[in-house]
N, C-alpha and C positions, 0 to 999 in steps of 0.2 A: 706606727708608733704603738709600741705595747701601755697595758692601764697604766703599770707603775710610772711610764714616762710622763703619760700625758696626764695625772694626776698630780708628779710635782713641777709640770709646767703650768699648769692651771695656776697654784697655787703662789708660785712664784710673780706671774702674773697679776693675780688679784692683790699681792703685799708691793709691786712695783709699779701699779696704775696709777694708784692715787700719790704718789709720790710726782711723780710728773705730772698728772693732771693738776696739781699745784702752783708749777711754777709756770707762771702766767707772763709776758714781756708784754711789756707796756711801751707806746712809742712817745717818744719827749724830743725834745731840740736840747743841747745844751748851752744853759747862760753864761756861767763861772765856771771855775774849776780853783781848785784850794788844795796843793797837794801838799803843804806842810799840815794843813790841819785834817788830811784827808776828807774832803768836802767838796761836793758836786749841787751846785744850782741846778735844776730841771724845772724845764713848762711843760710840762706832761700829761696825756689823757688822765682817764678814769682810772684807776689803780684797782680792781675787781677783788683781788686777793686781800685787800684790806681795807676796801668798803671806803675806798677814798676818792673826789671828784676830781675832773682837775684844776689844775693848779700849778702855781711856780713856787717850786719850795726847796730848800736845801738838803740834801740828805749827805749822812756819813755813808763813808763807803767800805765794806769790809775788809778788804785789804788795797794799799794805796798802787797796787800795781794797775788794779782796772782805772787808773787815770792818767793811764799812759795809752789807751785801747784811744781817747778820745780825746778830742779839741773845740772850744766855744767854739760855737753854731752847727757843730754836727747834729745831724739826724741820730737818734739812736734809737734803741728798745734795750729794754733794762727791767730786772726784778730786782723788788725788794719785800723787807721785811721789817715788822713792830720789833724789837726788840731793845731791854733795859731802857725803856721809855724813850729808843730814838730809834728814828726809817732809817734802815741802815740797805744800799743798793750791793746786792749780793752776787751781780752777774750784770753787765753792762757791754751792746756790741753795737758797731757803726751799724745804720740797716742801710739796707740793700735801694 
């Protein structure tokens, strides 16, 4: 690999790291589900990304499709995010 390459792989690398190294899945049970008001119950670990313990709490969900991925009492892992002053679950998948 010639410099020029492996200088905008470097760089592309160092701008695409920390974008992933962000998004952290958390594993939780699901309690409810609320797809009119797009609303997911979780008892959930530690939340690390945003410094939260766990706990059972309800969070919105970004879009109401990922409340079809899943069903009361699944296993899942899931990220979320603080945002306009509410946890909003941004990625949600059955685990393994």
């Amino acid at each position: 690999m010639n410099v020029e390459r492996r200088t905008l792989f470097a760089g592309l690398l160092a701008f695409a790291l920390p974008a992933f190294a962000g998004q952290h899945l958390t594993a939780a049970e699901v309690r409810k589900i609320d797809k009119d008001s797009a609303r997911i119950m979780l008892k959930h670990g530690e939340i690390k990304n945003l410094d939260m313990p766990a706990m059972t709490m309800v969070f919105t969900v970004q879009d109401k499709a990922l409340l079809d991925k899943v069903k009361k009492d699944d296993k899942v892992r899931f990220a979320a995010k603080h945002e306009g002053g509410k946890y909003v679950v941004t990625e949600i998948e059955v685990a393994n």
